[in-house]
C-alpha positions as CSV (number, residue, x, y, z in Angstrom):
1,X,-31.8,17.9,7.2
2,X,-31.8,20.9,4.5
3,X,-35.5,20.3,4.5
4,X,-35.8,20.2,8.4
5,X,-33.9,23.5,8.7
6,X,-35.8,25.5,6.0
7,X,-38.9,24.5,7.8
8,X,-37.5,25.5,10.8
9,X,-36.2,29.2,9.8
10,X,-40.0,30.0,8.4
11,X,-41.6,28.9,11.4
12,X,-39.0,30.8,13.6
13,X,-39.1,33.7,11.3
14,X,-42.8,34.3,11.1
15,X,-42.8,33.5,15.0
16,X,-40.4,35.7,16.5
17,X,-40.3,39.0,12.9
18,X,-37.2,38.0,10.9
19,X,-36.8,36.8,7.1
20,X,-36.5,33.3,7.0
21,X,-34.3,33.7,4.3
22,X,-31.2,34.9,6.2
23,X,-29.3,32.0,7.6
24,X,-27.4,35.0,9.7
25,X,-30.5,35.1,12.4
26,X,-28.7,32.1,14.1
27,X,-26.4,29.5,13.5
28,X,-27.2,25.5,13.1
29,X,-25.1,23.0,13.2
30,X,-25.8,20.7,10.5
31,X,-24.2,16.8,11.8
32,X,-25.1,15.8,8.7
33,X,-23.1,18.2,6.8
34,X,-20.4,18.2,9.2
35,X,-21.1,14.0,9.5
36,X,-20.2,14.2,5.5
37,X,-17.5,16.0,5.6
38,X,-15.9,14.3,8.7
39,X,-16.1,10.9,6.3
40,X,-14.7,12.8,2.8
41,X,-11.6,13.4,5.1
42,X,-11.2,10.3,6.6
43,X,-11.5,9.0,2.7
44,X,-8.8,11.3,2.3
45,X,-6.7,10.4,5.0
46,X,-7.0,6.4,3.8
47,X,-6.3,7.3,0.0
48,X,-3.0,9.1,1.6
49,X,-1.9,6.7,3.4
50,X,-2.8,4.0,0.7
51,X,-0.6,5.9,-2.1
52,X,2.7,5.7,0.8
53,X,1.6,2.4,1.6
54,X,1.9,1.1,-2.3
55,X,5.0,3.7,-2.4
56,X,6.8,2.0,-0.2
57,X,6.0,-1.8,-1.6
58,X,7.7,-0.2,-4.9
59,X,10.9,0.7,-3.0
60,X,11.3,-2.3,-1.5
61,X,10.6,-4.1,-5.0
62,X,13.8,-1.9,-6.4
63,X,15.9,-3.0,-3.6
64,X,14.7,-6.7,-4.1
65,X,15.5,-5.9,-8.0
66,X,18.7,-4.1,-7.3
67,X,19.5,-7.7,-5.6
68,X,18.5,-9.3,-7.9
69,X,20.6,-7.8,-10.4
70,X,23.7,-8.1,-8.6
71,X,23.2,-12.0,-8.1
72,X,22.5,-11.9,-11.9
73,X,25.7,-10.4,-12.3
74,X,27.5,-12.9,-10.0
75,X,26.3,-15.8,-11.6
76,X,27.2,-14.5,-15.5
77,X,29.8,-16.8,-15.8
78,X,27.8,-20.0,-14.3
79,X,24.6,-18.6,-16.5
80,X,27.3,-17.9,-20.0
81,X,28.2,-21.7,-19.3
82,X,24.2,-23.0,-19.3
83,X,23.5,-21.5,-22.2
84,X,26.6,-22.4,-23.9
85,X,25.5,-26.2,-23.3
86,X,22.1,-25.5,-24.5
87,X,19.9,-24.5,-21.5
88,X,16.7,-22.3,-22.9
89,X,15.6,-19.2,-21.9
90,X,12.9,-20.5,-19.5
91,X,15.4,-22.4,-17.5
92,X,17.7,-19.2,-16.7
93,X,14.7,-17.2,-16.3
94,X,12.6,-19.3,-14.3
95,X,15.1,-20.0,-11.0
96,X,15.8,-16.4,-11.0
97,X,12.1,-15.2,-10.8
98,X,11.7,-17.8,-8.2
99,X,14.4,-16.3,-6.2
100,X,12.9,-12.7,-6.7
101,X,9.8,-13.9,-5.6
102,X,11.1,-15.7,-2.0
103,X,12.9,-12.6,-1.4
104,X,9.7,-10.8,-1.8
105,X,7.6,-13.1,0.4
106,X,9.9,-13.2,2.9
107,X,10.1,-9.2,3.1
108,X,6.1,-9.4,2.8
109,X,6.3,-12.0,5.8
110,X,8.7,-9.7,7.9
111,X,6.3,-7.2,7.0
112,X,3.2,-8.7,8.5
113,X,5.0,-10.5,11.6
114,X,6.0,-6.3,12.6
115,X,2.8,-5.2,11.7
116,X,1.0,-7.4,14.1
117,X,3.3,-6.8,16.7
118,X,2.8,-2.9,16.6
119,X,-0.8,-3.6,16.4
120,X,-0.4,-6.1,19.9
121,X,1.4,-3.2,21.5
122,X,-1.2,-0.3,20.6
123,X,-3.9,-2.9,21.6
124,X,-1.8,-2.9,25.3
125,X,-2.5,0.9,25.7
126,X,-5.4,2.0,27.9
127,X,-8.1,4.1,26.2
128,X,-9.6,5.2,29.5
129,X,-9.0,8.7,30.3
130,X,-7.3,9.3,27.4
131,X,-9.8,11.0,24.7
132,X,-7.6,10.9,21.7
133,X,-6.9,7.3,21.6
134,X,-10.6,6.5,22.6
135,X,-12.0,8.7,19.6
136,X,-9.2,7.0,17.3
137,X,-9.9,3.7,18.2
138,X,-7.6,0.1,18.4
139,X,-5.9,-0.6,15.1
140,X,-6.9,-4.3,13.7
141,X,-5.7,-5.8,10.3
142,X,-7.9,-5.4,7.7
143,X,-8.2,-8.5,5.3
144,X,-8.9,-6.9,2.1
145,X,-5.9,-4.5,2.4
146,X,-3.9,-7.2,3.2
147,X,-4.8,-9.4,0.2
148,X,-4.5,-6.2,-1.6
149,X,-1.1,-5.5,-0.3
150,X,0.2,-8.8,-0.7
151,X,-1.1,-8.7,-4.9
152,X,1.0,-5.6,-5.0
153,X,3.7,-7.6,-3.2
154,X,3.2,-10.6,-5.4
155,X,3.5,-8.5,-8.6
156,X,6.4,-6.7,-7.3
157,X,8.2,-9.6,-7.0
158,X,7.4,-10.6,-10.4
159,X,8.6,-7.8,-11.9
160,X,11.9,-7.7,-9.6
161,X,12.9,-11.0,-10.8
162,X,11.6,-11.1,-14.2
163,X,13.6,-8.0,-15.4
164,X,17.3,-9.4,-14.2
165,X,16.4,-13.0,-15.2
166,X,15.1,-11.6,-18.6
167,X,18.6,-9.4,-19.2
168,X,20.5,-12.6,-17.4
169,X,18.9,-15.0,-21.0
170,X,20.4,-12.2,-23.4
171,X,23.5,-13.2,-22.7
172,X,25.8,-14.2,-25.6
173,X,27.5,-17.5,-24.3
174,X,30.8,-17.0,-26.4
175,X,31.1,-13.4,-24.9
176,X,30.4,-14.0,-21.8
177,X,33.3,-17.0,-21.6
178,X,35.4,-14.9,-23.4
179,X,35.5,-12.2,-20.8
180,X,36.4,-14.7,-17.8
């Protein structure tokens, strides 16, 4: 396209008297420039809304976390008496992840069941005569940001049970049926 409008200043310019060197003569308008920069802020607009997307899966991992840490510190007593009688660190840890992670699957299920059902009802909206909506186009589910989404979730999860279940294995059994 640069190439295109070079040639297309000299002819003009030797044509009609005028340096072919001033772009001020007349203006263009480059689609391909303006093509580019319409995608760099559409990349923009997608990193944005990817950074509050994975933003949001974190807060929802601190609340499953903060759950989880509260039904760590329910259970003390019950978790003081397993390892009093010999239970290992894997089997306190282990039941605990696995709640941390059903938690997080069933958030990440919730999740998906409201996403699809917004994405029904903006399918139900007429596009004709309305320029904005036809120009922004029906929203679909993307597969790859969905497994991506659901790694974050996965990992999430992990880390929102692991934590609680790791602190809930530290316990000192004597201590812990001392206090009760």
């Amino acid at each position: 396209m640069k190439h295109a409008l070079r040639r297309m200043h000299e002819v003009l310019g030797a044509r009609y008297q005028f340096d072919p060197d001033d772009e001020r003569v007349f203006g263009v308008w480059d689609t391909v420039e303006s093509s580019r920069l319409r995608r760099n802020i559409m990349v923009g607009i997608e990193i944005f809304l990817g950074i509050i997307g994975a933003l949001t899966l974190m807060i929802g991992g601190v609340g499953v976390a903060n759950i989880m840490y509260a039904s760590v510190k329910e259970r003390t007593r019950e978790i003081g008496v397993m390892m009093a009688l010999g239970a290992r660190r894997r089997w306190v840890v282990g039941p605990i992840v696995l709640e941390g992670l059903t938690y997080t699957l069933l958030g990440g299920l919730f999740g998906i069941v409201m996403a699809v059902f917004v994405i029904i009802l903006l399918g139900m909206i007429p596009t004709e005569g309305n320029d904005a909506i036809a120009f922004l186009g029906k929203p679909t589910l993307s597969p790859s940001i969905g497994i991506i989404s659901a790694l974050i979730l996965g990992a999430i999860g992990l880390l929102a049970g692991y934590f609680p279940a790791r602190r809930a294995a530290s316990v000192d059994p004597a201590e812990v049926l001392r206090e009760e």
